[in-house]
Each structure stands twice: as structure tokens, then as C-alpha cells.
N, C-alpha and C positions, 0 to 999 in steps of 0.2 A: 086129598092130594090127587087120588087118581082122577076124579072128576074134574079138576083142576089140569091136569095134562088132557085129558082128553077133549076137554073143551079148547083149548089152547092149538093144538093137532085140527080140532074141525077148523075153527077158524083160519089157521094157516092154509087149510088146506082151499078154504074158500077165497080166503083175500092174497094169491101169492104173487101180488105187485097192485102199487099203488104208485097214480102220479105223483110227479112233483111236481114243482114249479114252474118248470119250463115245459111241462107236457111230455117228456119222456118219462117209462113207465121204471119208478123206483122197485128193485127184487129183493125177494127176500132170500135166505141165504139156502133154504130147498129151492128155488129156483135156480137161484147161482148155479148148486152141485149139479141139476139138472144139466143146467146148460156145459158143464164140465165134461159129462158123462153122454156128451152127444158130439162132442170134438173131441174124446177121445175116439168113438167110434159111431158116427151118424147111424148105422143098422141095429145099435144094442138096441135089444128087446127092453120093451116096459117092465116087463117082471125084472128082468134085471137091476133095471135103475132105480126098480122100487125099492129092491131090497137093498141099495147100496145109499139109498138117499133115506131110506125109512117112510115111504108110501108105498099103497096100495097101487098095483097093476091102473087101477082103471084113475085114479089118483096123477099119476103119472100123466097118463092119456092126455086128461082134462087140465094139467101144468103147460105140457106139449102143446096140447090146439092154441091154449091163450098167449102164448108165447111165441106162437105162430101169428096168429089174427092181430097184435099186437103192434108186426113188426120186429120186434128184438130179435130174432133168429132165424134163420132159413134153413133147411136142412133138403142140400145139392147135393149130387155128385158132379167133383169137381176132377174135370181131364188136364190133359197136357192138351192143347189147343191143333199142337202141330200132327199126334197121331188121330185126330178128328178131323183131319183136312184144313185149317187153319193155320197156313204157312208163313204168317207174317205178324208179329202184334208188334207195338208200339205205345211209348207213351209221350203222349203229344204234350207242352207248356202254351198254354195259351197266355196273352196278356190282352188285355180289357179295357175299354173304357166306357164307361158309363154302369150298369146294373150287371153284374158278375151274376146274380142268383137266376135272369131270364136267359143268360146264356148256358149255367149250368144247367138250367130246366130243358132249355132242347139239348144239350147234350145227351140226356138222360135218356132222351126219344131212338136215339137211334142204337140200332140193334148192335151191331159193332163197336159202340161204345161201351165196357163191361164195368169199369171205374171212373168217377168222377168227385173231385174235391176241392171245394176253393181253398187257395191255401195262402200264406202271407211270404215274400219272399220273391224271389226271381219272376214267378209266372202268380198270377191271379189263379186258375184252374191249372187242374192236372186232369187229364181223361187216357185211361189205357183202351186202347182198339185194337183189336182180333180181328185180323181180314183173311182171306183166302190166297191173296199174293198181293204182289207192288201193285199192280194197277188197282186194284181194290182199294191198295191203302190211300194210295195217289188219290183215286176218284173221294176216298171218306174225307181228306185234308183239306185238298186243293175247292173242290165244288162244295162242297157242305161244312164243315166248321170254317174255314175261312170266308164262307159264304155269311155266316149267322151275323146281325146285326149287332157291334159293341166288341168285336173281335180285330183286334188292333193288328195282330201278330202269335206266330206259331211257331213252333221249334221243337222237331221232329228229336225220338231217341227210340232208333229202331232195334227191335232184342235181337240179339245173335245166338243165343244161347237161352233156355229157361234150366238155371241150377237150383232153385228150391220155390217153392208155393205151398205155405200152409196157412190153414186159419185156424190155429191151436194158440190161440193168442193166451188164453182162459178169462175169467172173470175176476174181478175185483169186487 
């Protein structure tokens, strides 16, 4: 039996995602907890997670990196926009005609763009933009995504207030 868990333990510890079908990487449920245990606090130490998930320190590390290089995860600090000089965001509804995915691709480009999502519904994309004031925002709208070719129409929903931002969503 014990050789049996511990072979089981290597293994996980080697294979802890696997794709699927569609090329996103399927997790296993020490990854899950991992990723649990870094929205609750992105600075927890590895010895910590190790011992709350049942891996080793360096175990961790090596779940960490590939979860990183993978994609699945980022691990930011994330501000309030407006105390980092970032006086204005917005989320702009784009609607589209012709290839939604080449417009969402240059949206992606620009720096001020922080979110982008094709969505079904009122607007083809959704993109939130962080500018430093109106003219900023003006100059992002006006001359560049209304500029992009396949961009029909835009409509503007500028924040007045930011009352919560998390990304504590967890895992399933």
C-alpha cells in the first residue's frame, strides 16, 4: 500500500495538468488547491502551500512555474488604477462586422486596453481601458479602436466610481 501511495504522490507530482481537447490544460485537484491558495493570498510562501496542499516546498515551486508557463495563472499586484495616476477607465461595447477575433487581436496590443472578450449579446467585444484622463481616453476610442478595420460602432461606459475588483473567483 505504501508503495502504492507513494508512487501515486510521484506521479501527481510529475503529471499535475494534462490537456484536453481543446488545448486548455486539464488540473488536477493539487493544482486546483494550489491555485486556491494563491487568490487567497498571491505572497503565501511555498512551504506554506505545501503544507496546506500536502507537497513539498520545492514541489510547489515546480506546480507554480508550470502553471505559470502554461498560462492558467498570473500572479500580479493588482492597484486601484486611480491612486497610480490612472484617472479615467472605461468599458468600451464594440460591434463588428466581419472577423471579431482580428479585432480582438489588436485590441490585445494596446497597452491601455487591460480586458478584452468577445461576447454574444448587445456588443460583439467588450474591452476595459485605463487612460490617464479624457484626452487619453478620447485619443484611445476616437483615433485607434474606432480606427481598427471591422469596427462598425462603439459605445462608451465611463467609471465613476471603482467599488470592488477581485479575482477570488476560485476554482472548480
Amino acid at each position: 500500500m505504501h508503495s502504492e501511495v507513494v508512487a501515486s504522490r510521484s506521479a501527481d507530482q510529475r503529471d499535475s495538468s494534462r490537456e484536453s481537447r481543446n488545448g486548455t490544460p486539464q488540473l488536477d485537484a493539487v493544482s486546483l488547491a494550489i491555485i486556491q491558495q494563491l487568490q487567497e493570498d498571491g505572497r503565501r510562501p511555498y512551504a506554506a502551500i505545501g503544507k496546506a496542499v500536502g507537497l513539498s516546498e520545492a514541489a510547489v515551486r515546480q506546480r507554480v512555474q508550470k502553471l505559470l508557463d502554461q498560462g492558467v495563472m498570473q500572479i500580479v499586484a493588482v492597484t486601484d488604477p486611480l491612486t497610480v495616476g490612472f484617472r479615467r477607465q472605461a468599458m468600451v461595447g464594440i460591434n463588428a462586422e466581419g472577423d471579431v477575433e482580428s479585432i480582438a487581436d489588436a485590441l490585445t496590443g494596446m497597452s491601455e486596453v487591460e480586458y478584452v472578450v468577445m461576447a454574444a449579446g448587445s456588443f460583439d467585444i467588450l474591452a476595459e481601458i485605463v487612460c490617464e484622463d479624457d484626452d487619453h481616453l478620447l485619443d484611445v476610442i476616437n483615433k485607434r479602436i474606432r480606427a481598427l478595420p471591422g469596427v462598425r460602432s462603439t459605445e462608451s461606459f465611463v467609471y465613476l466610481k471603482l467599488k470592488k475588483q477581485t479575482y477570488m473567483w476560485g476554482t472548480r
